[in-house]
PAZAPA-4460 file (N, C-alpha, C; in steps of 0.05 Angstrom, whole numbers, plus 32768, in hexadecimal, padded with zeros to 4 digits):
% residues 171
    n_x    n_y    n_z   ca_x   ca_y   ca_z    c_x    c_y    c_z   seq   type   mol
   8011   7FE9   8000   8000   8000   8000   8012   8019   8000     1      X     A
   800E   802E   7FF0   801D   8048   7FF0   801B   8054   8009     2      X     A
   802D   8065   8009   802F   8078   801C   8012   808F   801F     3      X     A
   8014   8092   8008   7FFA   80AD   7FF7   7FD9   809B   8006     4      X     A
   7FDA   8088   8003   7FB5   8075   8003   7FB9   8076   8026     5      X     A
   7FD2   806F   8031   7FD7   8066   8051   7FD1   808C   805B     6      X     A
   7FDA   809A   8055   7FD7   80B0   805E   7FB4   80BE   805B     7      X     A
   7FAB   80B6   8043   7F99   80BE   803A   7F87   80B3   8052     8      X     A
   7F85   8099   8058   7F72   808C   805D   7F6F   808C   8086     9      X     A
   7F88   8099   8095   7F87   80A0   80A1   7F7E   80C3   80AE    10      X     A
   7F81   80D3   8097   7F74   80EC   809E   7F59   80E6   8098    11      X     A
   7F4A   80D7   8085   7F35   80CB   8088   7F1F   80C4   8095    12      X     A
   7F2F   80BA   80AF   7F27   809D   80BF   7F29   80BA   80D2    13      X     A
   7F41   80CE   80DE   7F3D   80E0   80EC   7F1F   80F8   80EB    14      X     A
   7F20   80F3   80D2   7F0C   8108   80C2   7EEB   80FD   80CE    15      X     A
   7EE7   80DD   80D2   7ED2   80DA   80D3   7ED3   80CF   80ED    16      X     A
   7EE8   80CC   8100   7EEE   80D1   8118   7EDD   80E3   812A    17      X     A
   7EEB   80F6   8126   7EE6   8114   812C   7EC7   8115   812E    18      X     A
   7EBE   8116   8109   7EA1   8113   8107   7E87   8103   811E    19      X     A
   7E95   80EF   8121   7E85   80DC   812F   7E88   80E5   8151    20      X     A
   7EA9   80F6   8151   7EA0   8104   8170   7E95   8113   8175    21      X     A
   7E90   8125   815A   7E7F   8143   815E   7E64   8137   8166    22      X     A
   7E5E   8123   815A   7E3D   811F   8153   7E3C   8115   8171    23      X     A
   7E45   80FD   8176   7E45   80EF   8199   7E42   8101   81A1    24      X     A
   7E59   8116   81AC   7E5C   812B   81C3   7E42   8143   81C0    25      X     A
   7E3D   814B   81AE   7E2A   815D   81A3   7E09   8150   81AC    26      X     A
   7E0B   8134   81AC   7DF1   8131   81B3   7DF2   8130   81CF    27      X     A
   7E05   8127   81DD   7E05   8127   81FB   7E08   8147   8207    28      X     A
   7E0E   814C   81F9   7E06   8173   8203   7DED   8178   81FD    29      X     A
   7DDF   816D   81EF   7DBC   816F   81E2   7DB2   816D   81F9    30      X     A
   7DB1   8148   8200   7DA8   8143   8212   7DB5   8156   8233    31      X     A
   7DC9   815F   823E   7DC7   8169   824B   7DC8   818B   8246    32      X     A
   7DB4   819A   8241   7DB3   81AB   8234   7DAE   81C7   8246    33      X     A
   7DA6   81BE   8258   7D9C   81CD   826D   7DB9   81E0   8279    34      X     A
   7DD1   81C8   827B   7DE5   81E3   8283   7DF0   81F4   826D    35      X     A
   7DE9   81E8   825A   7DF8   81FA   823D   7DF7   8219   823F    36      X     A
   7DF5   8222   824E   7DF5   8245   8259   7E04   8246   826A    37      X     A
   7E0F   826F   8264   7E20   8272   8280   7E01   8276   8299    38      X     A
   7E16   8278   82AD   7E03   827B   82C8   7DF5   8297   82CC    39      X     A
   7DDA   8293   82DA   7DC9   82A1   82DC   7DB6   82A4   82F6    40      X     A
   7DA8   82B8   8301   7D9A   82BD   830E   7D7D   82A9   830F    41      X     A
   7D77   8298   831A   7D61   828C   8316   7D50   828D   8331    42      X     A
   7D3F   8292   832E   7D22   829D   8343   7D13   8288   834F    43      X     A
   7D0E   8279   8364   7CF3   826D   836B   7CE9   827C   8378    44      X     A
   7CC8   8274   8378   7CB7   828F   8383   7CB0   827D   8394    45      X     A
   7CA3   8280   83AD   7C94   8270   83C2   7C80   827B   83C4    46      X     A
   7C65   8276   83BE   7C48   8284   83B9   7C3E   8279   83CB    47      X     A
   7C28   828C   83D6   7C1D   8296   83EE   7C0A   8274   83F1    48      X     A
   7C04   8269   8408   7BFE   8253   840B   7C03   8238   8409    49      X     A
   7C25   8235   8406   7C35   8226   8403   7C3B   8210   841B    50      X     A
   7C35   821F   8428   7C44   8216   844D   7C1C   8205   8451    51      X     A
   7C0F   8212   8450   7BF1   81FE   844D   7BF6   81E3   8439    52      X     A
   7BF5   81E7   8421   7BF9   81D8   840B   7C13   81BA   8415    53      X     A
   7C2A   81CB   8425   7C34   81AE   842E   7C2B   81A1   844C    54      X     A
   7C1E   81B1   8455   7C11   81AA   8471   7BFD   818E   8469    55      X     A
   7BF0   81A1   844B   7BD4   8183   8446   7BE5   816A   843B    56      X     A
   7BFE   8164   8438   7C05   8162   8420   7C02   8160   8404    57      X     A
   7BFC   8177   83F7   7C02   817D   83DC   7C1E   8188   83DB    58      X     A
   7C21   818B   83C5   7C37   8196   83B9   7C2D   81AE   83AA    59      X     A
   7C45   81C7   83AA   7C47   81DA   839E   7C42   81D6   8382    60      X     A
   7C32   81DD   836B   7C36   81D6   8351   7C47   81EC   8349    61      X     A
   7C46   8200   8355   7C63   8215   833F   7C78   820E   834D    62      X     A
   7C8B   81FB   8366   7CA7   81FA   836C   7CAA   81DE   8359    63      X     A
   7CC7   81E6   834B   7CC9   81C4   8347   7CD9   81B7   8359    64      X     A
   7CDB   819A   8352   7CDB   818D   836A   7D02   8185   8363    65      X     A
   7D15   8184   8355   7D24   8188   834A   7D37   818F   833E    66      X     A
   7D42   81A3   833F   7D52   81B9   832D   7D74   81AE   8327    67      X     A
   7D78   81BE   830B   7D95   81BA   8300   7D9C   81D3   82FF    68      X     A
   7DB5   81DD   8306   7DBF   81F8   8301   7DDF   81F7   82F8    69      X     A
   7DEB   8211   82E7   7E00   820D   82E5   7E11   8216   8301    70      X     A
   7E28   8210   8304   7E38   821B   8315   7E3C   8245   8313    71      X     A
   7E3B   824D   8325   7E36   8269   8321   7E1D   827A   8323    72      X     A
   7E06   8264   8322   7DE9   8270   831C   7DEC   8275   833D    73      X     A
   7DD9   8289   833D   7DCB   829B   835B   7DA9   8290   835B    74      X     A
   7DA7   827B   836B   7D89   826F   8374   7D7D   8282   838A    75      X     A
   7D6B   8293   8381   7D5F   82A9   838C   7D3D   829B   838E    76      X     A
   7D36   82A4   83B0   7D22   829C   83BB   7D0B   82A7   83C5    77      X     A
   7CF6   82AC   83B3   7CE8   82C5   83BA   7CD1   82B2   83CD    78      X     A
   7CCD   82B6   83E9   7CB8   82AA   83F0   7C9D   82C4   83F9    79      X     A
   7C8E   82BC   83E4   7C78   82CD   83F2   7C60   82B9   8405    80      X     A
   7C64   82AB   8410   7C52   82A0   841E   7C5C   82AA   8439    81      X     A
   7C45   82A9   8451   7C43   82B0   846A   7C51   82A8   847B    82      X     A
   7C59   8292   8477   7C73   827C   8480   7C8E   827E   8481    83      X     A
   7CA5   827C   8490   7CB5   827E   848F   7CB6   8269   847D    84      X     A
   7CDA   8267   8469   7CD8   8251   8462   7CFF   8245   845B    85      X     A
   7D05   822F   8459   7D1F   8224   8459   7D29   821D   843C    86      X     A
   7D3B   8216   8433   7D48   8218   8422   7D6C   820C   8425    87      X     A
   7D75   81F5   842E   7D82   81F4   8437   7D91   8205   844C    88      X     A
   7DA8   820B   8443   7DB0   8222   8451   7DA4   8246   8456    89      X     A
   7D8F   8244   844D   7D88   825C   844B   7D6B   825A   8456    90      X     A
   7D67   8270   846C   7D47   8274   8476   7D35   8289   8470    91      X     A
   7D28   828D   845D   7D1C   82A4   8451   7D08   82A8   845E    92      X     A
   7CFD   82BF   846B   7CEE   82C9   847C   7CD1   82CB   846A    93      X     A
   7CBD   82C9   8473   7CA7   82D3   8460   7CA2   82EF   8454    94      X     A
   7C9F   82E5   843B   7CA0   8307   8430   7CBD   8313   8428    95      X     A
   7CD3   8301   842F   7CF0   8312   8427   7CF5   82F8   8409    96      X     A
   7D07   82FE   8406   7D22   82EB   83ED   7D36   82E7   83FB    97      X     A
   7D46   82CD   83F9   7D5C   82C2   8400   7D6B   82B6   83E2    98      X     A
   7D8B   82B8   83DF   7D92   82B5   83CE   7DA9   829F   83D5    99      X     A
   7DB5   8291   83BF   7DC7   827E   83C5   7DD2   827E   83A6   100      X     A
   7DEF   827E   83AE   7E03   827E   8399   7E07   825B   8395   101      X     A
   7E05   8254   837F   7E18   823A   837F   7E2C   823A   836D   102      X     A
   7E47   823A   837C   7E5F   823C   8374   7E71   8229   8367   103      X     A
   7E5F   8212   8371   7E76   81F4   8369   7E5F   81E2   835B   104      X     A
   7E6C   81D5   8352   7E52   81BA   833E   7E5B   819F   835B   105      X     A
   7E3E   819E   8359   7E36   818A   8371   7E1C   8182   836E   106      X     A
   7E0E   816C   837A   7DF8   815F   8376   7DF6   816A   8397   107      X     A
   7DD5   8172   839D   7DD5   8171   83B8   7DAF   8169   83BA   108      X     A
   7DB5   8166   83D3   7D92   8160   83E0   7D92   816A   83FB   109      X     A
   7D86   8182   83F4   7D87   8197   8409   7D67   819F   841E   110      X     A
   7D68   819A   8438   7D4F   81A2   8442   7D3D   81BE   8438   111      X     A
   7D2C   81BA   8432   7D1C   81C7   8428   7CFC   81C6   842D   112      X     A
   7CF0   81E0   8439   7CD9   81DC   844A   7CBB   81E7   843B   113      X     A
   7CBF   81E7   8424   7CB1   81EB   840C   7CAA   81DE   83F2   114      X     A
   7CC0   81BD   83F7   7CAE   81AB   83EA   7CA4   8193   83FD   115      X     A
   7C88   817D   83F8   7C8A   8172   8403   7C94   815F   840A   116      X     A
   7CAC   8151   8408   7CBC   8141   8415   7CD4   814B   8424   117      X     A
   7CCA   8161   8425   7CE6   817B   8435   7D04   8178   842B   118      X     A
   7D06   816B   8413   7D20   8174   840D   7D1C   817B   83F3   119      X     A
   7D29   8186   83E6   7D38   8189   83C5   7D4C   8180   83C0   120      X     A
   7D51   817D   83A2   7D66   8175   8392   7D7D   8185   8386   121      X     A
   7D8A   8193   8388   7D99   81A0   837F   7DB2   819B   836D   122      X     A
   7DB0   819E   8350   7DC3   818E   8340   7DD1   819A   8336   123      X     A
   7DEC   81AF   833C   7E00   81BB   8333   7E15   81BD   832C   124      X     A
   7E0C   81BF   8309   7E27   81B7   82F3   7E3A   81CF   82ED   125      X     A
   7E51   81C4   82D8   7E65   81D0   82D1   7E54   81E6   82BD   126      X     A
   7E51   81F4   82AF   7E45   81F6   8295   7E51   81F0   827B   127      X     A
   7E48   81E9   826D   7E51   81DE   8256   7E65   81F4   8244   128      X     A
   7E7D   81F9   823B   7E89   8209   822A   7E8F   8205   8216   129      X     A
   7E9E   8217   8205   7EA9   8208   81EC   7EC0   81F8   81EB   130      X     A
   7ECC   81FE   8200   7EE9   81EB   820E   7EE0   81D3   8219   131      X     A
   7EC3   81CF   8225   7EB9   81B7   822F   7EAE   81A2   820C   132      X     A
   7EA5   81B9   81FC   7E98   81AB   81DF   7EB1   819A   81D3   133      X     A
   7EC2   81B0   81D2   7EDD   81A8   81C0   7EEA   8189   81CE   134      X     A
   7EEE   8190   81EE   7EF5   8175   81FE   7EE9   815A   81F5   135      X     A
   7ED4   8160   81F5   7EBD   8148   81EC   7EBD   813F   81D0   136      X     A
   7EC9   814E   81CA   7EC6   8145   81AD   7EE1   8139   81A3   137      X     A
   7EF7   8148   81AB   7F0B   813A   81A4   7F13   8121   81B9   138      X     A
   7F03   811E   81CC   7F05   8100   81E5   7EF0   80F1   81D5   139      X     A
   7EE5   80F2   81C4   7ED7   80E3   81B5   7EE1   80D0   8198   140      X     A
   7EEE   80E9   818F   7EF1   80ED   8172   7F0E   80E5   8167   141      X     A
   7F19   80EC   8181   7F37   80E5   8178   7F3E   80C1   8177   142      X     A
   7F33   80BC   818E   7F36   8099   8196   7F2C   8090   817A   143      X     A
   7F0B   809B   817C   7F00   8091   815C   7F0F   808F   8144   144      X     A
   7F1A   80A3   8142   7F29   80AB   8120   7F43   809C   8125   145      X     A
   7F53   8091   8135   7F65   8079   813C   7F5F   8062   8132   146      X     A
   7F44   805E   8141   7F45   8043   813E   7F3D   803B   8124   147      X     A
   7F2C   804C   8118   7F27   8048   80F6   7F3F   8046   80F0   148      X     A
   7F52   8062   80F4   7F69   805D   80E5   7F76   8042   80E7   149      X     A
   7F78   8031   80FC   7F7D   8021   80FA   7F7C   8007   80F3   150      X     A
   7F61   800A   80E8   7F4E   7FF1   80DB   7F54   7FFC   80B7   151      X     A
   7F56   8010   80AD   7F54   801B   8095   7F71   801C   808D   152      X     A
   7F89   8017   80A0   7FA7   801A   809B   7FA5   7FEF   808F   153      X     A
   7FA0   7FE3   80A2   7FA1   7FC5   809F   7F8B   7FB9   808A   154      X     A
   7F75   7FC5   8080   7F64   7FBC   8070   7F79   7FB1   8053   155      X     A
   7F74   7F99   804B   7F87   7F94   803B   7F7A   7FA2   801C   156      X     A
   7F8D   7FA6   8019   7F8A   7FB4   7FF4   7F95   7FA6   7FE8   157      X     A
   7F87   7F98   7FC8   7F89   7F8F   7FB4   7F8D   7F9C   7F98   158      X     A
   7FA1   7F94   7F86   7F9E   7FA0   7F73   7F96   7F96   7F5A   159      X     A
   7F83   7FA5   7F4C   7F74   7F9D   7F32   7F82   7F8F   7F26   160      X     A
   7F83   7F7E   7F11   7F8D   7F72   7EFD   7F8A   7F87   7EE5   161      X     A
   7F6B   7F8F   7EDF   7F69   7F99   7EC4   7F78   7FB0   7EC1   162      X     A
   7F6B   7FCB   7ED1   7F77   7FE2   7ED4   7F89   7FF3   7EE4   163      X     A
   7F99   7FDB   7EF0   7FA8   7FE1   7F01   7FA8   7FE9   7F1C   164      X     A
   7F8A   7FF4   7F26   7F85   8006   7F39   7F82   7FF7   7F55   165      X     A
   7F84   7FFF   7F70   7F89   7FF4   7F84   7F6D   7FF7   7F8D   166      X     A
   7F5C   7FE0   7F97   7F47   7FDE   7FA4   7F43   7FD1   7FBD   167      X     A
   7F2F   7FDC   7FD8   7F2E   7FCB   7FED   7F20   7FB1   7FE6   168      X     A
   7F32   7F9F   7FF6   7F27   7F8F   7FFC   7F0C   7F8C   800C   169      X     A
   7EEE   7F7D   8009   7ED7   7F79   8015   7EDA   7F63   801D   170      X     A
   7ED5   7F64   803C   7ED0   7F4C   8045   7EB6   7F3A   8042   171      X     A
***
């Protein structure tokens, strides 16, 4: 096999490498899509009758029961109900806002006196960058475009009889 087809056939195999990491990594950013922003101010409101509503047990229909945030977002707590109310570390008086920075990516389950099972979920990621896209793609793409290369370097090549020309072999 030439030098020219061995070279060819490894920028190739890199070429559709790559390809195949963009697409992988690109859909796993799809699916987690939620941190794909920088950080931000995000609001829960605590509406008036809340502290009843977990007394009967119901649940709040405007708190969710769950949240994802990026690292950096400010979780700001407006409680307007009559009730004092908790928030892990934070005790918001009735009628004021309490705020909370989250600074680090961490999973937490934090007491909380505003849903009914008194805790929340708190899920805080890195946010996604273009240095995080690029990572993912070349931790994908590079191994990929190897290992083709390495299946497309050993694929045996045959040469025509009639017209001389060099063809792969099909298994």
């Amino acid at each position: 096999m030439s030098k020219e087809l061995i070279i060819k056939r490894i920028v190739l195999s890199m070429i559709v490498g790559l390809v195949i990491g963009l697409l992988l990594s690109e859909l796993t950013f799809l699916y987690v899509g939620e941190t794909a922003r920088p950080p931000k101010t995000i609001t829960i409101v605590i509406p008036t009758g809340t502290a009843e509503l977990i007394a009967r047990g119901e649940r709040s229909p405007s708190i969710p029961q769950d949240m994802t945030f990026v690292t950096g977002d400010t979780l700001v707590i407006d409680n307007q109900d009559i009730v004092n109310h908790q928030l892990g570390p934070l005790w918001i008086p009735a009628g004021a806002t309490g705020q909370l920075v989250l600074g680090e990516a961490e999973n937490l389950a934090v007491e909380c006196s505003f849903q009914l099972n008194n805790y929340v979920g708190l899920d805080v990621r890195d946010p996604l960058t273009l240095r995080t896209r690029i990572s993912g793609i070349l931790n994908a793409g590079l191994p990929m475009g190897i290992l083709i290369a390495v299946y497309a370097v050993i694929l045996p090549v045959k040469k025509d009889k009639k017209d001389d020309t060099l063809q792969t072999v099909q298994p």
